[in-house]
C-alpha positions, -999 to 999 in steps of 0.1 A, spaced: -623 -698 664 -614 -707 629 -588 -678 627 -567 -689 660 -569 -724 652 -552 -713 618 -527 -687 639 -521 -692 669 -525 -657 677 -544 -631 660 -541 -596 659 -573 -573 656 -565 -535 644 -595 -513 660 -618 -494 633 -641 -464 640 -664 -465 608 -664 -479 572 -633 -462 558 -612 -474 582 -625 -510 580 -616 -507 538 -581 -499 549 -582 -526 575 -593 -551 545 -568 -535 519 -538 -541 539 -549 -572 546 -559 -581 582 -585 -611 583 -600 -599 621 -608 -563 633 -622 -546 666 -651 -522 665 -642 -499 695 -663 -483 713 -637 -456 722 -634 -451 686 -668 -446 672 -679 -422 703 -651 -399 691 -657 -401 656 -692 -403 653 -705 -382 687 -670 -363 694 -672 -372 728 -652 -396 749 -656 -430 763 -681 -421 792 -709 -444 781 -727 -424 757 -731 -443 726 -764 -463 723 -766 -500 712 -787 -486 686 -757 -465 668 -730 -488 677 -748 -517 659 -756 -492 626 -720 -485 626 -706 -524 630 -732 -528 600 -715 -502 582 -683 -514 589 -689 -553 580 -709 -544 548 -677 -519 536 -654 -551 546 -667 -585 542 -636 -603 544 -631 -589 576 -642 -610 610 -656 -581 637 -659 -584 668 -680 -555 682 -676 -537 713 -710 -540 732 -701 -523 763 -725 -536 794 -754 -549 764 -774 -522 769 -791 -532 806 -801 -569 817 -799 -598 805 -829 -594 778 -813 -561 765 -783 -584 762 -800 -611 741 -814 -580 716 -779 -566 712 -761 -608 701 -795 -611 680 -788 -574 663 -751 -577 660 -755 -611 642 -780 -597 618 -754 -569 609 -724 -593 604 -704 -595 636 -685 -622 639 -678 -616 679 -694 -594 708 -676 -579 737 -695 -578 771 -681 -557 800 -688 -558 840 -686 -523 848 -709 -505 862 -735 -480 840 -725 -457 830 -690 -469 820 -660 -454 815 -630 -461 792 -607 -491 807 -577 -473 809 -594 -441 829 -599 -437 867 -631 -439 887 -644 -472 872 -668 -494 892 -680 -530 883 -710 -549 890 -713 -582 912 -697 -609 897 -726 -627 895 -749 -603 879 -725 -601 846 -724 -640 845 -761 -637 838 -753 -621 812 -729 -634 801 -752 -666 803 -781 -648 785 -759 -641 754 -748 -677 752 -786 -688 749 -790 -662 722 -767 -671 701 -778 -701 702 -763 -722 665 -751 -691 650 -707 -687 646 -709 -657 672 -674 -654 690 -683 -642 725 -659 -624 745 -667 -612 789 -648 -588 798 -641 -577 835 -627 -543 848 -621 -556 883 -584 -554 879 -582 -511 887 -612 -520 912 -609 -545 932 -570 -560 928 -559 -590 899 -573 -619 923 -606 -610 919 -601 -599 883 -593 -633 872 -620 -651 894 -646 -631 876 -628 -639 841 -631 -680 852 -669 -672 864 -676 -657 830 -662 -685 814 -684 -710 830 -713 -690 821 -702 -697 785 -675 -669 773 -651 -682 750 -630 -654 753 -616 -637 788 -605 -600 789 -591 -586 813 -587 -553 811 -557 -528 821 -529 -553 834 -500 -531 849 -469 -550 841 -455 -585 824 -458 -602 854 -497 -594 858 -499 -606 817 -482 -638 828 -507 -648 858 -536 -637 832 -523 -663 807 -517 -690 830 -544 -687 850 -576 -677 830 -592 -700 811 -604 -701 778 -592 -676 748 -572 -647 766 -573 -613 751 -551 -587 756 -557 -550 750 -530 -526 734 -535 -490 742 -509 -465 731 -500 -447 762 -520 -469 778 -514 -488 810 -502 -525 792 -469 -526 782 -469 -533 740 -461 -563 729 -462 -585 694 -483 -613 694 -459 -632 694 -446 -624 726 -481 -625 738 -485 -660 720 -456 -670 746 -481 -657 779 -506 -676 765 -528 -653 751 -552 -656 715 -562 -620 705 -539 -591 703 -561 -560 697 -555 -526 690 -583 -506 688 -573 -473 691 -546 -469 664 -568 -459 637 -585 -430 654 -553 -419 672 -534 -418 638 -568 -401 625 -570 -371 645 -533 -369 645 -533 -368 607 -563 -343 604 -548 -321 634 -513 -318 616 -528 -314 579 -555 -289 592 -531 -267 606 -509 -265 577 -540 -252 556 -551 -228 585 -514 -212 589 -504 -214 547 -540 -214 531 -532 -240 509 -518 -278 509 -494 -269 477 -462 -271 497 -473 -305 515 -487 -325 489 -466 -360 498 -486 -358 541 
């Protein structure tokens, strides 16, 4: 809260474990995103199908906010885990490991990345509960909590933003909806959600990219990126992996 009341809009680079999270803090960002597309291919090697526990995701957001206090995280929860007491474990075990924000998503289990095909989501009504339960467990503590809804590749925008406004009454601060097609589909988003709007940058995703400040202009809060690092990542090892594999050394390429 403190951070967009200071900026207007903030942007949050993803991280995938504590290395990343020290670069994220050396260059200087205040807020990050611990993605859940991110630590399932670094820490499993799998994609985003729904395989990471609560357990490990919450050991790896500790990881990450003990290697970078000065960071604010909010952590990817996917759907909390199961109902709505799963949901309250996963705020009260994300709070003791230093998140500053939780992400909870409507689709249903097992989920799927938000930019893949095949997705499904819950009733409306069941996530609000949720959404609800979280609320009442984190209770005094600063926890910035975020609903997310998936209804947009599912069931068209309309219902989409209905859920986002739903979640919101059941006590969401912040309202993601996930994998918007075009600008015009970021402006109805920002004009007609309520509360903190987030939008989601995936690189070859299907949101165009935009600066926050263009997003400041649709009305939006939180810009995150939470796939850069692992993309650049693999990228990086794929390049400088091949070079030793084809040359047997790294002398020639010292300044990659």
């Amino acid at each position: 809260h403190k951070l967009i009341e200071e900026e207007g809009t903030v942007l949050l680079p993803g991280v995938h474990d504590a290395l990343a999270a020290c670069v994220v803090q050396k260059v200087g960002f205040k807020a990050g995103f611990v993605s859940g597309f991110g630590v399932s291919a670094s820490h499993l090697g799998k994609p985003d199908f729904g395989l990471l526990t609560t357990a490990e995701m919450t050991e790896v957001a500790r990881r990450v906010c003990s290697a970078s206090p000065k960071v604010a995280y909010i952590v990817d929860a996917d759907t909390g885990g199961g109902g709505p007491l799963n949901v309250q474990r996963v705020v009260k075990d994300l709070i003791k490991a230093g998140a500053s924000g939780i992400f909870l998503e409507d689709q249903l289990w097992p989920k799927k990345c938000g930019h893949m095909q095949g997705k499904q989501v819950v009733p409306a009504e069941e996530h609000a509960a949720k959404i609800a339960a979280a609320r009442d467990a984190i209770g005094d503590a600063d926890l910035f909590l975020v609903a997310r809804t998936d209804a947009r590749s599912v069931n068209g925008l309309n219902d989409a933003i209905a859920r986002a406004n739903m979640y919101y009454e059941a006590g969401a601060d912040g309202l993601f909806v996930e994998a918007p097609a075009n600008d015009e589909e970021l402006k109805k988003i920002g004009q007609e959600v309520k509360g903190f709007k987030i939008a989601n940058m995936i690189e070859g995703g299907k949101t165009p990219l935009h600066t926050p400040a263009e997003f400041k202009e649709m009305g939006f809060s939180l810009v995150k990126h939470p796939l850069t690092s692992v993309f650049t990542t693999a990228h990086a090892l794929l390049d400088i992996m091949n070079i030793l594999k084809n040359k047997g050394t790294t002398r020639e390429d010292l300044d990659k």
